[in-house]
C-alpha positions in Angstrom: 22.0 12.7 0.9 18.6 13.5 1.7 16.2 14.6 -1.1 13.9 17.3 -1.3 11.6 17.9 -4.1 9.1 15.0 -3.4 5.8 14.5 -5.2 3.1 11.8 -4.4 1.1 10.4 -7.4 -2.2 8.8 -6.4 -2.6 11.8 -3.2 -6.2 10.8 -2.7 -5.6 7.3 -1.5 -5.4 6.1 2.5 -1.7 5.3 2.9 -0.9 8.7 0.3 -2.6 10.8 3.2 -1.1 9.0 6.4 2.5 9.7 4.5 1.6 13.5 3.1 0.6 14.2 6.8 4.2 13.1 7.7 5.7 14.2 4.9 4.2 17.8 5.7 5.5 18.3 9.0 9.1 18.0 7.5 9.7 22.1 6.5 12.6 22.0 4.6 11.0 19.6 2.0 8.6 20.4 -0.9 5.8 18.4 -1.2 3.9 18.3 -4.8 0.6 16.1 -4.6 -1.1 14.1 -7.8 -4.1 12.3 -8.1 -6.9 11.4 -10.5 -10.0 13.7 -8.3 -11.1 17.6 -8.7 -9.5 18.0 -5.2 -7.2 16.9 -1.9 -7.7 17.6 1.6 -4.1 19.0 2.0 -4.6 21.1 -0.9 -4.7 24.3 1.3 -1.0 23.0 2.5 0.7 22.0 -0.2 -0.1 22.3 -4.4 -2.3 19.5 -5.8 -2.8 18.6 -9.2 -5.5 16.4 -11.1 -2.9 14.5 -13.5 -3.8 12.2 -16.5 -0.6 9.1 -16.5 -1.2 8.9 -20.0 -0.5 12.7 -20.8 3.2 13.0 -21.3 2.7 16.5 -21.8 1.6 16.9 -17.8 4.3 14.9 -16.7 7.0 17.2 -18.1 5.5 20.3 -17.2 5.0 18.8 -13.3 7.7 16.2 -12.5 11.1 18.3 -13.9 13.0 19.2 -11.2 11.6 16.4 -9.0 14.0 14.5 -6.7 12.0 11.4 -5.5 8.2 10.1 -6.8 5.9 7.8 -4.3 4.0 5.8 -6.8 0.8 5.0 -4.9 -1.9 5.0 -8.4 -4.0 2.3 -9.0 -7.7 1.6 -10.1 -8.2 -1.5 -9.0 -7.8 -4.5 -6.5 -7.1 -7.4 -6.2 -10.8 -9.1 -6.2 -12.1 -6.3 -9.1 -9.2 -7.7 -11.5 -10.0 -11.4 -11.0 -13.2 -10.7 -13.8 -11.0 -8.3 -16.1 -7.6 -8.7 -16.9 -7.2 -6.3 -19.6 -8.0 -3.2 -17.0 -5.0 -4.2 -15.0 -2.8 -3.9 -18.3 -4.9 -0.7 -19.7 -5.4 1.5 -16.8 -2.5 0.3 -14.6 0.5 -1.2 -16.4 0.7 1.1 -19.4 0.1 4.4 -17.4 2.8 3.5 -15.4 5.3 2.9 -18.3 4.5 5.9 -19.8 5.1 7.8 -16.8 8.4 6.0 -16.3 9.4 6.9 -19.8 9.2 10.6 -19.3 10.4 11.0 -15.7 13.6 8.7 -16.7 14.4 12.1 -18.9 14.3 14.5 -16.7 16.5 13.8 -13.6 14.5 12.2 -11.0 16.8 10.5 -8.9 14.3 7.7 -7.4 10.8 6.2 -7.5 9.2 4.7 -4.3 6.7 2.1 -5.5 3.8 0.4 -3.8 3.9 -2.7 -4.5 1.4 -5.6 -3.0 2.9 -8.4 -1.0 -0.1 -10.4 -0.4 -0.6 -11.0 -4.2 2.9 -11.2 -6.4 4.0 -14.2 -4.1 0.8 -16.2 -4.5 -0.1 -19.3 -1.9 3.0 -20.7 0.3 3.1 -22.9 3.6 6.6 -21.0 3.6 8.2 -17.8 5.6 8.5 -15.6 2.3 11.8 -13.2 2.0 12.4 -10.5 -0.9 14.3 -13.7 -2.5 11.3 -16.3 -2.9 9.3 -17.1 -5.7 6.8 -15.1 -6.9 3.9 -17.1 -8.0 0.8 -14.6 -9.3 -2.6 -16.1 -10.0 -4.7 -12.4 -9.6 -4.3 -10.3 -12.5 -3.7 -7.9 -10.1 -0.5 -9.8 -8.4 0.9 -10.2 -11.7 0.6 -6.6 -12.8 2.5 -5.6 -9.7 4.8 -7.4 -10.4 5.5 -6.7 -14.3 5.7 -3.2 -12.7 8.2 -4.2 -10.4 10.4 -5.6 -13.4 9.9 -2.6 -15.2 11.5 -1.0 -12.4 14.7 -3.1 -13.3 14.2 -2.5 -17.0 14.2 1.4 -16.4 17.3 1.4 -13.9 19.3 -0.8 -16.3 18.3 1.6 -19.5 18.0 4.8 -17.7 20.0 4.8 -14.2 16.6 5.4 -12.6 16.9 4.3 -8.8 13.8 2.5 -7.0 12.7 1.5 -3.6 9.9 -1.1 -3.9 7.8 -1.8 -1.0 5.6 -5.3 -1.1 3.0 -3.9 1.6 0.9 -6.5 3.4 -2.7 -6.2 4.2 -2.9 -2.4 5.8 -5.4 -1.4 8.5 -6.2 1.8 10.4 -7.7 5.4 11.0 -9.2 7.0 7.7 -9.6 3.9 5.6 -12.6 3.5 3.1 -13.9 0.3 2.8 -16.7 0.9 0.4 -14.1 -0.7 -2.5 -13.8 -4.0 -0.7 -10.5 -3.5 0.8 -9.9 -3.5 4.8 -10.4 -6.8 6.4 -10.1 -5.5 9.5 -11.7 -1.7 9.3 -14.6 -3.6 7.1 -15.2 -6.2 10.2 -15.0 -3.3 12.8 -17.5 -1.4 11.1 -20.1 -4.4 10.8 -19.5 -5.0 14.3 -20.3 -1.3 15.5 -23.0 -1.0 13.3 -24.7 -4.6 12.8 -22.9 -6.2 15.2 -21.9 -9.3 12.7 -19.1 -10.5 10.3 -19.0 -12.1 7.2 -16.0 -14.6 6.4 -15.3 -16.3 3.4 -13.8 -19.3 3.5 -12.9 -21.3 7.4 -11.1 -18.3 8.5 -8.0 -20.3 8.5 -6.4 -17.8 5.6 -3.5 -16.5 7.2 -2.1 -12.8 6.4 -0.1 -10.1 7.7 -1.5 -6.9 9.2 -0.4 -3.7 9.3 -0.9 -0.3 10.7 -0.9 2.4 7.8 0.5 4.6 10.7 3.5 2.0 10.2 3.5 2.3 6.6 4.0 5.9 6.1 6.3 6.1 8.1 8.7 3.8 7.0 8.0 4.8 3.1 8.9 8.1 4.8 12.5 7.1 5.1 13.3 6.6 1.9 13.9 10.3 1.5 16.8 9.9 3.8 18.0 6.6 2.3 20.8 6.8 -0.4 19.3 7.7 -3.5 21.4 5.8 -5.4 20.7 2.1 -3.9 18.2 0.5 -5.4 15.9 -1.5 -2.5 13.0 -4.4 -2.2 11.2 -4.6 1.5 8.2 -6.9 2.2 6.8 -3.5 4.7 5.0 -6.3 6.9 4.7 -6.6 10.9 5.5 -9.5 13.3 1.5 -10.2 12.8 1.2 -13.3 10.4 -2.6 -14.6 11.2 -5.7 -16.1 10.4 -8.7 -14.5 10.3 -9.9 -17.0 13.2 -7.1 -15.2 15.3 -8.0 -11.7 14.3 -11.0 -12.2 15.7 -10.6 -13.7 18.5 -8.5 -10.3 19.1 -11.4 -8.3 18.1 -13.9 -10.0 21.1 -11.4 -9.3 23.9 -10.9 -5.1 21.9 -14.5 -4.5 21.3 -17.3 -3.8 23.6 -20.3 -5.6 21.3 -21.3 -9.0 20.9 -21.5 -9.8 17.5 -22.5 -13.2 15.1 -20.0 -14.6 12.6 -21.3 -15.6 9.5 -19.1 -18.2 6.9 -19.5 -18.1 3.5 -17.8 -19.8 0.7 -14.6 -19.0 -0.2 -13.5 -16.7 -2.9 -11.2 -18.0 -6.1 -9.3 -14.3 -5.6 -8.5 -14.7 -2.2 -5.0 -16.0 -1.3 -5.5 -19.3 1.2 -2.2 -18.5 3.4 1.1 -16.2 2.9 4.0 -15.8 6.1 5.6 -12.8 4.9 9.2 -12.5 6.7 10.2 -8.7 7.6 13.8 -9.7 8.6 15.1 -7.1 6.1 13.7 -4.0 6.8 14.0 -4.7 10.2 17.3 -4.9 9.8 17.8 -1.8 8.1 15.8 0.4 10.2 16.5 -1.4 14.0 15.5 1.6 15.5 11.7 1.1 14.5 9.2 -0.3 16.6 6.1 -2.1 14.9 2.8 -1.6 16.3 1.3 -4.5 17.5 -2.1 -5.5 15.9 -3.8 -5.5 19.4 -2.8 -1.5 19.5 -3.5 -0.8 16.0 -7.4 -2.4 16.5 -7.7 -0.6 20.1 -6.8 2.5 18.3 -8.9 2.1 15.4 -12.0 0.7 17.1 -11.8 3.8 19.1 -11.8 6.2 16.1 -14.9 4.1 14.2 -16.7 4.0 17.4 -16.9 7.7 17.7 -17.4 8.7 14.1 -20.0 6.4 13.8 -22.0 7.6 16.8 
């Protein structure tokens, strides 16, 4: 059955707008918006709310009567938690309990949670399912993945249903890079606008790419999915690559010649991960992946005109 009271905490971030943009274009479903800024772009669409996680108080008065949550919060990443564990516990793990505390009282029938696949794993020369072991080193992996088993702890105490979504490194139109995240947006803006990259490391890291176009949509279908299955998906493409290789896509996409500088690597960064999307592929067949070679064409594109 499909559910339709939805509400999306952490509305201000790139993959909450990609999927409120979808989400909106659905009439017969009523979309509630949360996030930690004054404002939202959609806000003349749809109701938005500034919302403290630590405020029970809030979360009663907003969330009653709500059918499905997308859990997108967070206030950090993965290099920014490498210098300060205690943030990840204090501003993202306790937050997120209390929030699961309240909304387990008042009848929501599912949480969608974004989870990080290219951190709770940690370094393998192996094709990674839902199943392998997850190996943490970031304070950042390991908080996802505390929250993940929290997940568990809630379903087992409280009947509260989860999807959890390990999402791989995403790319695409409307990202802001001024955090540090967005290999690929960050390396497409140098190149437009100083016509060189930096890489740390060889460039031998391999990761998986992915449109955000891609990841909306398929956390989109959870609203059709049955509510009372709980779910775990790596949301990766067929794209598992080094940096070397991304690249080398770039010079055959881009119309600039641009330097490569190397620099030495970072104790954060993750030196490979082959992330296996078998499973959701096979429960959504129907979908089609974009290919990385559309997804820079098309985002290339977009930076080259905005930045003009």
């Amino acid at each position: 059955m499909s559910l339709t009271n939805i509400a999306i905490i952490g509305a201000n971030g790139f993959i909450a707008k990609h999927l409120t943009n979808i989400i909106i274009q659905q009439p017969h479903l009523k979309l509630s918006l949360f996030g930690r800024g004054d404002s939202n772009e959609f806000s003349h669409k749809v109701p938005y709310h500034k919302l403290d996680l630590n405020n029970s108080k809030e979360i009663d008065r907003y969330f009653k009567g709500v059918d499905l949550v997308y859990y997108l919060a967070s206030d950090s990443i993965p290099s920014s938690s490498w210098d300060d564990p205690k943030f990840e516990i204090e501003k993202n793990l306790l937050p997120f309990i209390n929030f699961l505390e309240c909304v387990s009282k008042l009848g929501l029938k599912k949480i969608v949670f974004v989870s990080s696949a290219g951190t709770i794993y940690g370094a393998s020369s192996q094709k990674l399912t839902e199943e392998s072991d997850k190996k943490p080193f970031s304070p950042y992996g390991i908080n996802k993945l505390a929250m993940e088993n929290y997940l568990n702890y809630f379903e087992a105490r409280y009947n509260l249903h989860h999807d959890i979504f390990r999402v791989s490194n995403v790319y695409g139109i409307g990202q802001d890079t001024s955090k540090g995240l967005g290999m690929i947006n960050t390396f497409l803006e140098k190149i437009i606008a100083e016509n060189h990259i930096l890489i740390y490391g060889n460039g031998e890291n391999i990761r998986n790419y992915i449109s955000v176009n891609d990841v909306a949509e398929l956390l989109n279908l959870s609203i059709t999915a049955d509510h009372q299955i709980s779910n775990i998906f790596n949301l990766a493409s067929n794209d598992n690559l080094s940096i070397n290789e991304v690249v080398a896509i770039m010079k055959q996409i881009v119309s600039e010649d641009f330097k490569i500088n190397y620099k030495e690597t970072r104790q954060s960064d993750n030196p490979a991960i082959y992330l296996d999307n078998s499973k959701i592929k096979a429960a959504y067949p129907n979908f089609r992946f974009s290919t990385i070679q559309e997804g820079i064409a098309k985002t290339y594109a977009f930076l080259k005109e905005k930045m003009k």
